[in-house]
gemmi code that builds the backbone of each chain (N, CA, C; Angstrom):
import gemmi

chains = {
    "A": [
        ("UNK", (-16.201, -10.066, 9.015), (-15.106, -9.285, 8.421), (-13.972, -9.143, 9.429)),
        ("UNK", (-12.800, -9.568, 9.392), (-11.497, -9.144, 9.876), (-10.915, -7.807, 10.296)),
        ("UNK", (-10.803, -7.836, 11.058), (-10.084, -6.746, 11.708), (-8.472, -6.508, 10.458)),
        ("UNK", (-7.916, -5.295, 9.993), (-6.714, -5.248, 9.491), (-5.520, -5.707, 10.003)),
        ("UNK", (-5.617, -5.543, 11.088), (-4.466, -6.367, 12.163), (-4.197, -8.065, 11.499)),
        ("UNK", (-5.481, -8.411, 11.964), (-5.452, -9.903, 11.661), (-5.342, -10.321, 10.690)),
        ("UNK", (-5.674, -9.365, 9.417), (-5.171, -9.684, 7.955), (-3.858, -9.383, 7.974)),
        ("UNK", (-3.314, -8.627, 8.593), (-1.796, -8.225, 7.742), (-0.913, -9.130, 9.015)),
        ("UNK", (-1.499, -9.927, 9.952), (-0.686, -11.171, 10.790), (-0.513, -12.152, 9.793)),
        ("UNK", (-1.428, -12.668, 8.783), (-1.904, -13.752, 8.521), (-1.295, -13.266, 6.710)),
        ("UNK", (-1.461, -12.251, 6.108), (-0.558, -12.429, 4.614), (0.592, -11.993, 4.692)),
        ("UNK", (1.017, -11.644, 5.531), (2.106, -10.860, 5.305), (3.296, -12.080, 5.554)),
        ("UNK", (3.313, -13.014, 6.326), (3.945, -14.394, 6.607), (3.892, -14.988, 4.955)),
        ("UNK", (2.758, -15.034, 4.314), (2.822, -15.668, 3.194), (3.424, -15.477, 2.376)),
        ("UNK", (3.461, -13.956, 2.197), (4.072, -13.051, 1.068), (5.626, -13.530, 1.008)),
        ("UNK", (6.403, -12.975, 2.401), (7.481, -12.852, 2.624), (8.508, -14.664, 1.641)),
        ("UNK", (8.387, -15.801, 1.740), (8.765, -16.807, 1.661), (8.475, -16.621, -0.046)),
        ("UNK", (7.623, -15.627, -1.078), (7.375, -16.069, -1.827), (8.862, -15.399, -2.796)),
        ("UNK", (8.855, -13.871, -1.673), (10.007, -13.216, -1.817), (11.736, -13.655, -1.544)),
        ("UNK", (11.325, -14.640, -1.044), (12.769, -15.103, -0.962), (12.803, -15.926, -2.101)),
        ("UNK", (12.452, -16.699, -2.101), (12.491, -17.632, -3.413), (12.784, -16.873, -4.879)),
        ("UNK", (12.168, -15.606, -4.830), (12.864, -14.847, -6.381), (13.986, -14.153, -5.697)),
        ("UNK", (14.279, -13.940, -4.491), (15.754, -12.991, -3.947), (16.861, -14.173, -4.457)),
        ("UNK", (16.584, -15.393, -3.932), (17.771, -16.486, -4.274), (17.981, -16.603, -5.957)),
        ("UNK", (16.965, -16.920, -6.606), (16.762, -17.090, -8.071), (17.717, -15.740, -8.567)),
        ("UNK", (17.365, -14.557, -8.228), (18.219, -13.439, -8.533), (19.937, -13.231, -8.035)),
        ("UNK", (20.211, -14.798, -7.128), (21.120, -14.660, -6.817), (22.259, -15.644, -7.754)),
        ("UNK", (21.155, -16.452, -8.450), (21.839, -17.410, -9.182), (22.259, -16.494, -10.607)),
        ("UNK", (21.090, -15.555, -10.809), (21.660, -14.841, -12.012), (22.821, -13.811, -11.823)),
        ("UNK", (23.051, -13.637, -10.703), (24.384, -12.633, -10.004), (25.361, -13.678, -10.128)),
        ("UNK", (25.621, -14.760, -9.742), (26.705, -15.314, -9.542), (27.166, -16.038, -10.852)),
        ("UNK", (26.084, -16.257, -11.755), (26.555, -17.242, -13.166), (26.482, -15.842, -14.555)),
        ("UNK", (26.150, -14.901, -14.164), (25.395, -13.991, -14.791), (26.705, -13.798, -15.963)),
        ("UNK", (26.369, -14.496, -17.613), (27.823, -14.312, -18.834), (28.766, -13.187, -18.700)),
        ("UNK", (27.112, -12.062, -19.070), (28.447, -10.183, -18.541), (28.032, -9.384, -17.180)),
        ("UNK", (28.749, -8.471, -17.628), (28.273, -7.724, -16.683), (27.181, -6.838, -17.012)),
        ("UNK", (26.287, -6.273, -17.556), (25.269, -5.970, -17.563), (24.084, -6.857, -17.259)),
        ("UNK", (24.835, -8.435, -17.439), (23.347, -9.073, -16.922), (23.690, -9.176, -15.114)),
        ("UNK", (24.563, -8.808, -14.465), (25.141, -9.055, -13.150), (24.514, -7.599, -12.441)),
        ("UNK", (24.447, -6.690, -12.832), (23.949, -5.189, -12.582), (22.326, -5.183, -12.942)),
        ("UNK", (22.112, -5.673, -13.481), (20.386, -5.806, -13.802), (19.972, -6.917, -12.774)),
        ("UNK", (20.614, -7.950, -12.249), (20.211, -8.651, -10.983), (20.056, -7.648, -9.953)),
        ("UNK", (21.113, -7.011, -9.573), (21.507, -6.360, -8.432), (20.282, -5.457, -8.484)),
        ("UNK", (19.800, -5.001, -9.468), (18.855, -3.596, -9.543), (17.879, -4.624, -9.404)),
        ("UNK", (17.300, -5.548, -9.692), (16.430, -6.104, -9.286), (16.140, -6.278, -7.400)),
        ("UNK", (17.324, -7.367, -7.589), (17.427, -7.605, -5.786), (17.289, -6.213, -4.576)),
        ("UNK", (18.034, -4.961, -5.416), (17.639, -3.622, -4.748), (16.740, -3.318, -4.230)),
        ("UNK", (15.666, -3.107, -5.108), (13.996, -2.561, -5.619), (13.254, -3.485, -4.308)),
        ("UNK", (13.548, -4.792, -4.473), (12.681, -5.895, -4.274), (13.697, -5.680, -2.308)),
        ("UNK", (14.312, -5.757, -2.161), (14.643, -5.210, -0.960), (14.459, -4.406, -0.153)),
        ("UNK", (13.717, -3.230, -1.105), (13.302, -2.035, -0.855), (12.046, -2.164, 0.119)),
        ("UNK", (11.139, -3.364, -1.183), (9.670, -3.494, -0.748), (9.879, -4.399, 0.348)),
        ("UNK", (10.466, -5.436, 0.987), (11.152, -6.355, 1.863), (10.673, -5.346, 3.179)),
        ("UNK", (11.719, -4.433, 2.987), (11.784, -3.395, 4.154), (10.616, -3.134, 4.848)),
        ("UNK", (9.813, -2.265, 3.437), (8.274, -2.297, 3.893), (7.473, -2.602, 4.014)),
        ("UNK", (7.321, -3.866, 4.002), (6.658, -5.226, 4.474), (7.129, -5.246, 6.398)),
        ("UNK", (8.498, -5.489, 6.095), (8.954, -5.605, 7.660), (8.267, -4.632, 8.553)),
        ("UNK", (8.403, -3.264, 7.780), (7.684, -2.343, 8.931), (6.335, -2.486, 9.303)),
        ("UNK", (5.502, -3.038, 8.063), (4.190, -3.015, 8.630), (3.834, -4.265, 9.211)),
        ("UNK", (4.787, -5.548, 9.596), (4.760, -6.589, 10.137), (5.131, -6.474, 11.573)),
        ("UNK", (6.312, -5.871, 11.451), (6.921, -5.796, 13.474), (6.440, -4.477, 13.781)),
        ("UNK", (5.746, -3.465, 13.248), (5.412, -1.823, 13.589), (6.316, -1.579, 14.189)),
        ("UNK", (7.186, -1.129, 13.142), (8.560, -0.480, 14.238), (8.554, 0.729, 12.799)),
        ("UNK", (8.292, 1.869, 13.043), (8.382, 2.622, 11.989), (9.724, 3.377, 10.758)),
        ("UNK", (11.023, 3.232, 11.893), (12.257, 3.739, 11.516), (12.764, 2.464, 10.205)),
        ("UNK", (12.109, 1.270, 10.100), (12.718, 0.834, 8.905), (12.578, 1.243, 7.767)),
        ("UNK", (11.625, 1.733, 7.479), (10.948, 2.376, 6.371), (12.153, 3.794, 5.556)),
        ("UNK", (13.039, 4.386, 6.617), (13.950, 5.437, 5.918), (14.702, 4.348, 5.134)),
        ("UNK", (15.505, 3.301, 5.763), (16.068, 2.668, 4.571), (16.179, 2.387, 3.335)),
        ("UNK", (14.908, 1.882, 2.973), (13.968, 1.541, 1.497), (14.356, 3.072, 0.424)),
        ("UNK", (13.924, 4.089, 0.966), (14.072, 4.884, 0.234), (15.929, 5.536, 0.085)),
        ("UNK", (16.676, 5.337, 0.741), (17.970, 5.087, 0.534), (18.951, 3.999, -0.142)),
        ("UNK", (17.715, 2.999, -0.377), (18.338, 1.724, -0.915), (17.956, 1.855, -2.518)),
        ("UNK", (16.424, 2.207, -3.276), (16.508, 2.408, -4.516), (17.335, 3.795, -4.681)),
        ("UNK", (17.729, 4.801, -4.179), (18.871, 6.037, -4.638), (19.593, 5.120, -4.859)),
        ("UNK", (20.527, 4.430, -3.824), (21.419, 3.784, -4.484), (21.919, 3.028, -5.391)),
        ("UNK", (20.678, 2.626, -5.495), (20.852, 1.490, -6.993), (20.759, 2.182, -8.274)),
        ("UNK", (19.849, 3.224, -7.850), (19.949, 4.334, -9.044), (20.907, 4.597, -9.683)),
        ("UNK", (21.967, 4.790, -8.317), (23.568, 5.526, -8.580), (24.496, 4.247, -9.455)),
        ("UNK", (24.161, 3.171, -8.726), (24.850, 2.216, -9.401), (24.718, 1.161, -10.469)),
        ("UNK", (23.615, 1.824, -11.273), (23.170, 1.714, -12.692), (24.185, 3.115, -13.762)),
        ("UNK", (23.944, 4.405, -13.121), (24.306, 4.857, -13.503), (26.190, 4.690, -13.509)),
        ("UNK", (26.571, 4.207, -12.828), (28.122, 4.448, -12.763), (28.391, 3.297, -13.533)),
        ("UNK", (27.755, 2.239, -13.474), (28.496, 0.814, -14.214), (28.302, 1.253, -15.872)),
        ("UNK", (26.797, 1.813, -15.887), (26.652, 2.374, -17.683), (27.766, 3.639, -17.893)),
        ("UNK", (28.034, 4.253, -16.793), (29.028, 5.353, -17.740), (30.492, 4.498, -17.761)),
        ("UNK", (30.914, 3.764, -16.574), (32.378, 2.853, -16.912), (31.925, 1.957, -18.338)),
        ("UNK", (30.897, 1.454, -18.314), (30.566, 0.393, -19.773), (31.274, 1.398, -21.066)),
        ("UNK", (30.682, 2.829, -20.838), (30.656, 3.204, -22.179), (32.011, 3.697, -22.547)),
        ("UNK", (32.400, 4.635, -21.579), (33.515, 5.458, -21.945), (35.369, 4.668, -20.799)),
        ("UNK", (34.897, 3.752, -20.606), (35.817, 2.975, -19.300), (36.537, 3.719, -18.735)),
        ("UNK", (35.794, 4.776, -18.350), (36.294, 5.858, -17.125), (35.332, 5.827, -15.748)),
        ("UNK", (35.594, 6.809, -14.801), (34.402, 7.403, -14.349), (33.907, 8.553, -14.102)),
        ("UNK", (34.656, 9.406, -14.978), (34.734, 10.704, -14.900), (35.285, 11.641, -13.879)),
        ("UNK", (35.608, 12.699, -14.517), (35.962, 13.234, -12.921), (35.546, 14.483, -12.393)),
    ],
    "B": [
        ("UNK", (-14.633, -0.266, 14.855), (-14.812, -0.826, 13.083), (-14.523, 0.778, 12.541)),
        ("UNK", (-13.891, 0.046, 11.294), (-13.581, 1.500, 10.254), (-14.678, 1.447, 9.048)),
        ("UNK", (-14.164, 2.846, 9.021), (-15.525, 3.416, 7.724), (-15.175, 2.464, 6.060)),
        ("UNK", (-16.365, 2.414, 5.689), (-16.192, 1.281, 4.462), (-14.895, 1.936, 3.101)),
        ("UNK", (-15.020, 3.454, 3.147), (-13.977, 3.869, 2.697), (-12.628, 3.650, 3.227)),
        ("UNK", (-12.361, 3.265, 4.033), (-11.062, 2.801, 4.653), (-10.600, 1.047, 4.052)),
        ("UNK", (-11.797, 0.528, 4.457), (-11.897, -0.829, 4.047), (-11.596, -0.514, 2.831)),
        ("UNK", (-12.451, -0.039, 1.909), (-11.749, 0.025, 0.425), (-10.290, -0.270, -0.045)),
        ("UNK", (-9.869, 0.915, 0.775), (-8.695, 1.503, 0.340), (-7.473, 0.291, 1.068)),
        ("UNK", (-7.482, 0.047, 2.089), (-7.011, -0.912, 2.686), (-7.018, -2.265, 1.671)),
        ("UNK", (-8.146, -3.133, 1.451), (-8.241, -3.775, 0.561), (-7.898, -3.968, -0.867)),
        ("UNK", (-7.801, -2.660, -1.367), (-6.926, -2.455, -3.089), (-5.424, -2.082, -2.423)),
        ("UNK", (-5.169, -2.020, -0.990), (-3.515, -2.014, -1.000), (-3.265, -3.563, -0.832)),
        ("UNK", (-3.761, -4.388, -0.229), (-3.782, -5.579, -0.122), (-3.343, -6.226, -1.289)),
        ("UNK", (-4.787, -6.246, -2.307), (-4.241, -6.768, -3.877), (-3.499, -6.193, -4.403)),
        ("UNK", (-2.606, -5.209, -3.994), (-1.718, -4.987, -5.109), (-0.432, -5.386, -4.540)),
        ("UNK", (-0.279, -5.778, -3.032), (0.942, -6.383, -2.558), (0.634, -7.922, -2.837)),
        ("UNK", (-0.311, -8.055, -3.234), (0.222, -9.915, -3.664), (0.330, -10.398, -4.654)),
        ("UNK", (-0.719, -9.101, -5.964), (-0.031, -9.419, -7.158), (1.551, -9.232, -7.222)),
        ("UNK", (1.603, -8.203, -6.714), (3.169, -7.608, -6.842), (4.367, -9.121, -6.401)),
        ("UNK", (3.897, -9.907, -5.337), (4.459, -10.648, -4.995), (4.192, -12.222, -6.013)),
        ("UNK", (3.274, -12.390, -6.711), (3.590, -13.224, -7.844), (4.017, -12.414, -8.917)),
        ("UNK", (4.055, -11.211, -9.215), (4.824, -10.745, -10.343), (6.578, -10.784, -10.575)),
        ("UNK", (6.917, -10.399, -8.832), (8.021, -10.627, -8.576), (9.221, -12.037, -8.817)),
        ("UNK", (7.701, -13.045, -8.614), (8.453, -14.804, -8.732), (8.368, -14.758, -10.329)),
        ("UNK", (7.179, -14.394, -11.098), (7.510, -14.620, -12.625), (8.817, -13.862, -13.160)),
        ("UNK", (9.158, -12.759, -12.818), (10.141, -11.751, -13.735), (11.459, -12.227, -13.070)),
        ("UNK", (11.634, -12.917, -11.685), (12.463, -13.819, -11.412), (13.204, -15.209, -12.107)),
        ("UNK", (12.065, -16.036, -12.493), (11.641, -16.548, -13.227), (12.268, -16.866, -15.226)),
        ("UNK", (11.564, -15.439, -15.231), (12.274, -14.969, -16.738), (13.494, -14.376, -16.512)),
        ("UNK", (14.169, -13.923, -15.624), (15.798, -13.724, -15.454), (16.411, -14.751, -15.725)),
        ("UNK", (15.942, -15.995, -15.458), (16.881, -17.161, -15.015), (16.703, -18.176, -16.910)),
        ("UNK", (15.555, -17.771, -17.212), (15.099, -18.679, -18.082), (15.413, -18.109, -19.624)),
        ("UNK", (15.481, -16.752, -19.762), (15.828, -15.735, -21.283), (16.855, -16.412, -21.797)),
        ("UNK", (16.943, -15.937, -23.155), (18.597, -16.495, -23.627), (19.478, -15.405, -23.500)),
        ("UNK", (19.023, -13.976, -23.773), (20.291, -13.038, -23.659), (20.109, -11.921, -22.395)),
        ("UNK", (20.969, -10.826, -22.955), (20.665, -9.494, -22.486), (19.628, -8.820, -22.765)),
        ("UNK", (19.585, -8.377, -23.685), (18.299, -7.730, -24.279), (17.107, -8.231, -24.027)),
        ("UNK", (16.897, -9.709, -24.054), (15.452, -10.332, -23.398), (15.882, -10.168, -22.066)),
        ("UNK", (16.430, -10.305, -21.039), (16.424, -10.586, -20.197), (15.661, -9.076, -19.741)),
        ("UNK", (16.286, -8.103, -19.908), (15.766, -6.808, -19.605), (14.227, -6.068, -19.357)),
        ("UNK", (13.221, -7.238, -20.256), (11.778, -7.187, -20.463), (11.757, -7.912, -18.590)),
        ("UNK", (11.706, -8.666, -18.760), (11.906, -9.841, -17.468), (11.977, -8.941, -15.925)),
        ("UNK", (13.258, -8.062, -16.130), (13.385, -7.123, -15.367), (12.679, -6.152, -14.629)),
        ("UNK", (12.230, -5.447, -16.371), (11.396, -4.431, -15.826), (9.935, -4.477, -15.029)),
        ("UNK", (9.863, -6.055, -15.469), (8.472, -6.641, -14.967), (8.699, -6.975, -13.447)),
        ("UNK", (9.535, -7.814, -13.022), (10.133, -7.948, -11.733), (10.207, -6.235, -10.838)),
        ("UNK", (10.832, -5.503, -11.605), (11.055, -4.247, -10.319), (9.847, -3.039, -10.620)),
        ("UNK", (9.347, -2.792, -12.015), (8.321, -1.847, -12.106), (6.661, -2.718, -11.001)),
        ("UNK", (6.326, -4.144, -11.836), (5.577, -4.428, -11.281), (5.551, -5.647, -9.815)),
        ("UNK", (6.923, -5.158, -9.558), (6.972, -6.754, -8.357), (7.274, -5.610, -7.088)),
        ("UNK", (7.939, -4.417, -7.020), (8.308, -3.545, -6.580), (8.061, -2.360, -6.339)),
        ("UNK", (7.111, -1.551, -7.362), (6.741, -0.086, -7.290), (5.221, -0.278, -6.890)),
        ("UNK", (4.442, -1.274, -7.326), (2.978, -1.133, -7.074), (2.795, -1.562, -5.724)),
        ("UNK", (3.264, -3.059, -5.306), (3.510, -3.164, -4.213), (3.510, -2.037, -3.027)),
        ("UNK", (5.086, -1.387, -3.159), (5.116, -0.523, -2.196), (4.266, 0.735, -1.890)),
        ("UNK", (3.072, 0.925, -3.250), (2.322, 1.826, -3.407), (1.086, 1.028, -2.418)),
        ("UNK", (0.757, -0.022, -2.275), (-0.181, -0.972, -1.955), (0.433, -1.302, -0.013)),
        ("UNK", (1.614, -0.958, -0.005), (2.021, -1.117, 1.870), (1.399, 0.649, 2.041)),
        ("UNK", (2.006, 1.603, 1.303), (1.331, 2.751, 1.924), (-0.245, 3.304, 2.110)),
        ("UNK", (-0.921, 2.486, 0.773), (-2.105, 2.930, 1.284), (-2.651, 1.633, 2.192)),
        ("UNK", (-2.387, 0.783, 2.533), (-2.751, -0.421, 3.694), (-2.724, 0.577, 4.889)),
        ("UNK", (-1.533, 1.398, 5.029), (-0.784, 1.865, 6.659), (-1.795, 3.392, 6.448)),
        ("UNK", (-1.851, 3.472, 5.236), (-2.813, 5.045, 5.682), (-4.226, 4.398, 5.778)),
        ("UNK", (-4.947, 2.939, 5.481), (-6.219, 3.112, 5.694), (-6.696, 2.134, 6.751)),
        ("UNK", (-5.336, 2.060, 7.734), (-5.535, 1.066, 8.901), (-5.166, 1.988, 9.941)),
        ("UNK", (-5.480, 1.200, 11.552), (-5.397, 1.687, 12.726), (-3.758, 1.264, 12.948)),
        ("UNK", (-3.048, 0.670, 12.353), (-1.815, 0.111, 13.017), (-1.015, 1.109, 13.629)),
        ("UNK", (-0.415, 2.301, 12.896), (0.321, 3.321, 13.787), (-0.365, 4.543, 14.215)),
        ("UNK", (-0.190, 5.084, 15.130), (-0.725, 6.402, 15.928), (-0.539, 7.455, 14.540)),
        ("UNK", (-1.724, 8.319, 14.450), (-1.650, 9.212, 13.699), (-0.392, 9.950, 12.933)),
        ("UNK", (0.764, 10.885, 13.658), (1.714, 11.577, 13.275), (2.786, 10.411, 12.101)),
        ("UNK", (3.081, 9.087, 13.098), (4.119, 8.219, 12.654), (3.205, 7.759, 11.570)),
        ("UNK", (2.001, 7.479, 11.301), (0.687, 7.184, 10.429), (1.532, 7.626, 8.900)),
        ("UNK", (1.345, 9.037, 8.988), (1.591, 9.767, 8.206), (3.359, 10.013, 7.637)),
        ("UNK", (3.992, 9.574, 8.178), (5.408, 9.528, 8.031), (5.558, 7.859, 7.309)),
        ("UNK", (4.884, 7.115, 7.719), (5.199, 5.725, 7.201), (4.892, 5.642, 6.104)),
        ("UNK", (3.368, 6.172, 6.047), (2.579, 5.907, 4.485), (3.023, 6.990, 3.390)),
        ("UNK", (3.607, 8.234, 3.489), (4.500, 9.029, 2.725), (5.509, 8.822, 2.048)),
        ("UNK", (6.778, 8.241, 3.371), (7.537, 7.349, 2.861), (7.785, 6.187, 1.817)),
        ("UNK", (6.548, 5.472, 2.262), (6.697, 4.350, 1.167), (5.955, 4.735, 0.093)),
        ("UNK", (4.889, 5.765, -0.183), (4.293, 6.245, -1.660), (5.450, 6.920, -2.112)),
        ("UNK", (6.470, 7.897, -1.614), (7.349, 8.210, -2.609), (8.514, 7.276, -2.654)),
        ("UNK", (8.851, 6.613, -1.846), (9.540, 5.510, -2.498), (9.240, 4.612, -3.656)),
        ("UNK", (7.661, 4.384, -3.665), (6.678, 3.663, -5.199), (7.189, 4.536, -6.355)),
        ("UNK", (7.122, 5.811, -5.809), (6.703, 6.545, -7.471), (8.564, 6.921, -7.643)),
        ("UNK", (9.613, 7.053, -6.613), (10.989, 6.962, -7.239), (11.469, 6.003, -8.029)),
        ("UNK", (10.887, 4.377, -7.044), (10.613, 3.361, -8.103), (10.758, 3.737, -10.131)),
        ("UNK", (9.792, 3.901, -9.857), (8.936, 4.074, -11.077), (10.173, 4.752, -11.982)),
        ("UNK", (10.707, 6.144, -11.401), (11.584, 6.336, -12.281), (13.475, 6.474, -12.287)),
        ("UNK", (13.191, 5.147, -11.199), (14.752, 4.799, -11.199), (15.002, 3.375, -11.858)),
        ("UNK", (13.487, 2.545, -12.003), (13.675, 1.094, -12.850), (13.704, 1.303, -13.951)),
        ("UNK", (13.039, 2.775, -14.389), (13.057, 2.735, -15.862), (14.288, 3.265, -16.870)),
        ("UNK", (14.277, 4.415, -15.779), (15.827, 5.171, -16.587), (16.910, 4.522, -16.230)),
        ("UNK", (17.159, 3.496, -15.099), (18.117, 2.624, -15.154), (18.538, 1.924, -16.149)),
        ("UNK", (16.967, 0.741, -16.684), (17.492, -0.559, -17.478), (17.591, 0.237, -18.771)),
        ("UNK", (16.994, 1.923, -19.332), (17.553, 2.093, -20.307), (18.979, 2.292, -20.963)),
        ("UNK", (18.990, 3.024, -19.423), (20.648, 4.002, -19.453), (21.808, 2.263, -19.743)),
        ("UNK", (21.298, 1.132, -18.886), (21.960, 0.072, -18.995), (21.966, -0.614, -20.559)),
        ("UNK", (20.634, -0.402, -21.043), (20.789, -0.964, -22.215), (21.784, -0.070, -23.730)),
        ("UNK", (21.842, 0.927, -23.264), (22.402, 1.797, -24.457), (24.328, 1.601, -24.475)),
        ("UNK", (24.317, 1.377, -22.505), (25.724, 1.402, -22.264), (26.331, -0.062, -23.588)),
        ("UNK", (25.167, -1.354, -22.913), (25.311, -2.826, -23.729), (25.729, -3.046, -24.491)),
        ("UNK", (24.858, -2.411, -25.301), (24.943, -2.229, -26.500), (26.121, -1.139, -27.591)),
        ("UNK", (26.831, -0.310, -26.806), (27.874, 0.626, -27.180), (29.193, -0.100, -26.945)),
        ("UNK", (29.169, -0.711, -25.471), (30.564, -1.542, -25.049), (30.437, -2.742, -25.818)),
        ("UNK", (29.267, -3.374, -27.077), (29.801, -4.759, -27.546), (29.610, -5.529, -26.916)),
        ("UNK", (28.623, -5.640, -25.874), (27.513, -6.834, -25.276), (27.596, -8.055, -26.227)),
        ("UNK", (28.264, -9.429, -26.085), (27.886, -10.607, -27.126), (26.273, -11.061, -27.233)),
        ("UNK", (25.560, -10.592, -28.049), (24.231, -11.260, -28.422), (24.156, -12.319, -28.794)),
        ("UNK", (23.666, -13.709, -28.252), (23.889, -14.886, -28.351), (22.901, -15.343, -29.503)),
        ("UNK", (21.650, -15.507, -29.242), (21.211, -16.279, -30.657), (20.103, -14.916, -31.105)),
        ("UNK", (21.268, -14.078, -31.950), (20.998, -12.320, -32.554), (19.816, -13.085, -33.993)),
        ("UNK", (18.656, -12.329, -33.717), (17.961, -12.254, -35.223), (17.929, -11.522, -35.668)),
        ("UNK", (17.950, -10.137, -35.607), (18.467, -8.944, -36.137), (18.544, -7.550, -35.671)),
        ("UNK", (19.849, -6.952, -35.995), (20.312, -5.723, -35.343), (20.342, -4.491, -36.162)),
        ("UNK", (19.259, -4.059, -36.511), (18.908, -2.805, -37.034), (19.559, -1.483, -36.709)),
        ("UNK", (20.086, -1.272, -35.183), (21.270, -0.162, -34.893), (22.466, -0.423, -35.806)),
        ("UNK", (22.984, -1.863, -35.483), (24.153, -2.127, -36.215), (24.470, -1.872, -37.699)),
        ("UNK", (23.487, -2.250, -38.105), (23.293, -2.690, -39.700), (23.438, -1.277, -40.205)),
        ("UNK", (22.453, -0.010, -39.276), (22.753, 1.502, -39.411), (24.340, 2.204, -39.628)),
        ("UNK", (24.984, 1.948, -38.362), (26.168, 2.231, -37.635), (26.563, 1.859, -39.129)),
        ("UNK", (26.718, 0.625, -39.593), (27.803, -0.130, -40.371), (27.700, 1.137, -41.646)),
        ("UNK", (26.460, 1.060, -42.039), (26.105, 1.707, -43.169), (26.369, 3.208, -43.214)),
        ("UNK", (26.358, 3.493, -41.867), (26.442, 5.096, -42.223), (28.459, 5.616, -42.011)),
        ("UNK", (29.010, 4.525, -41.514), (30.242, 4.676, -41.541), (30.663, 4.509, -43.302)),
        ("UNK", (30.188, 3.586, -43.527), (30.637, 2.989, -44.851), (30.450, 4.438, -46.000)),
        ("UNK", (28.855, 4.813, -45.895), (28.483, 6.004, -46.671), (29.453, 7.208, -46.592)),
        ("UNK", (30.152, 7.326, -45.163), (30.784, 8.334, -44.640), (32.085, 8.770, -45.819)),
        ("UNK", (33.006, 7.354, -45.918), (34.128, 7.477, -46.697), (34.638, 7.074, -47.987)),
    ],
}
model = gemmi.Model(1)
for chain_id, residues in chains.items():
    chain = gemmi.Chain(chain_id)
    for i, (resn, *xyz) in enumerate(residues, 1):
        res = gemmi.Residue()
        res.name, res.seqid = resn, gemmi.SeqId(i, " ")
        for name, pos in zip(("N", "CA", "C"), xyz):
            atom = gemmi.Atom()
            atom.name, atom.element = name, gemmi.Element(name[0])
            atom.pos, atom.b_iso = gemmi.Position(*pos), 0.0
            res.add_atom(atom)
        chain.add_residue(res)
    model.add_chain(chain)
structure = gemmi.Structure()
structure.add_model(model)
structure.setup_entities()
């Protein structure tokens, strides 16, 4: 049986490459994406999935301070679901 | 060596960061491949609920049932990323709704539409109106 160390040396390399490959794919739907709701549903994707990126990184290099990011990065996407749906609806942004 | 309850727990964080990481390439996948908006959105939620929230639920209990960080930072890492899982949870969802209602209000073009039961409403209850 493996030590945890030596498992998370050995998948965590694997994982990462599988994650880029849907980060780019999500980049093709950002850049060709018909409207804009399908261009904002990439982005909230690529967010989320950036999020988990992060925390992968931390438990790969043990550096613990990356980990505040992640949770500052889905707020934000939060926010910017919400602001593109209220400009969609009423083409303001309130004030 | 750690207690077999650790191993456990360590091990179901494991599988759920690699399903998470082929769930992530399929709902990728179906972004690129849907015909509209509205499908595309299923695609989505699969990509960030299950490529993204379980996952990061699956790095925190790995870091709480391993030796990797010293106790205090232990507990700050694996916190972190469980409530980041479960904000997940309800920022993918009330997002792609709040997105889909906007879509659908601003006149989103539905490309190959089989049928729109809001619309058909809307039409009808304006019509009844006057």
């Amino acid at each position: 049986m493996l030590e945890p160390v030596a498992i998370i040396n050995i998948v965590i390399p694997i994982l990462i490459p599988i994650f880029f490959v849907s980060f780019i794919l999500y980049m093709i739907r950002i850049v060709k994406g018909p409207t804009i709701p399908d261009m904002v549903l990439a982005v909230d994707c690529l967010g989320f999935d950036l999020a988990l990126l992060m925390a992968l990184l931390t438990l790969y290099y043990r550096s613990p301070f990356l980990i505040v990011g992640a949770l500052l990065l889905v707020l934000w996407t939060f926010i910017l679901d919400l602001y593109i749906a209220k400009y969609l609806e009423k083409r303001e942004l309130g004030e | 060596m750690v207690s077999v309850l650790e191993a456990i727990g360590f091990y179901i964080g494991l599988i759920l960061a690699i399903i998470g990481a082929i769930l992530d390439l399929i709902g990728a996948i179906g972004l690129i491949r849907f015909p509209n908006f509205f499908v595309r959105l299923h695609a989505a939620t699969v990509a960030s609920i299950g490529g993204a929230a379980y996952p990061l639920m699956g790095v925190g209990l790995m870091i709480l049932c391993s030796n990797i960080f010293t106790p205090p930072i232990k507990y700050f890492v694996a916190g972190a990323s469980i409530s980041t899982g479960i904000l997940t949870f309800i920022a993918a969802s009330t997002g792609s709704h709040v997105l889909a209602r906007a879509a659908h209000r601003s006149g989103v073009p539905v490309k190959p539409k089989v049928c729109d039961f809001l619309e058909i409403d809307k039409k009808h209850q304006e019509g009844g109106k006057e």
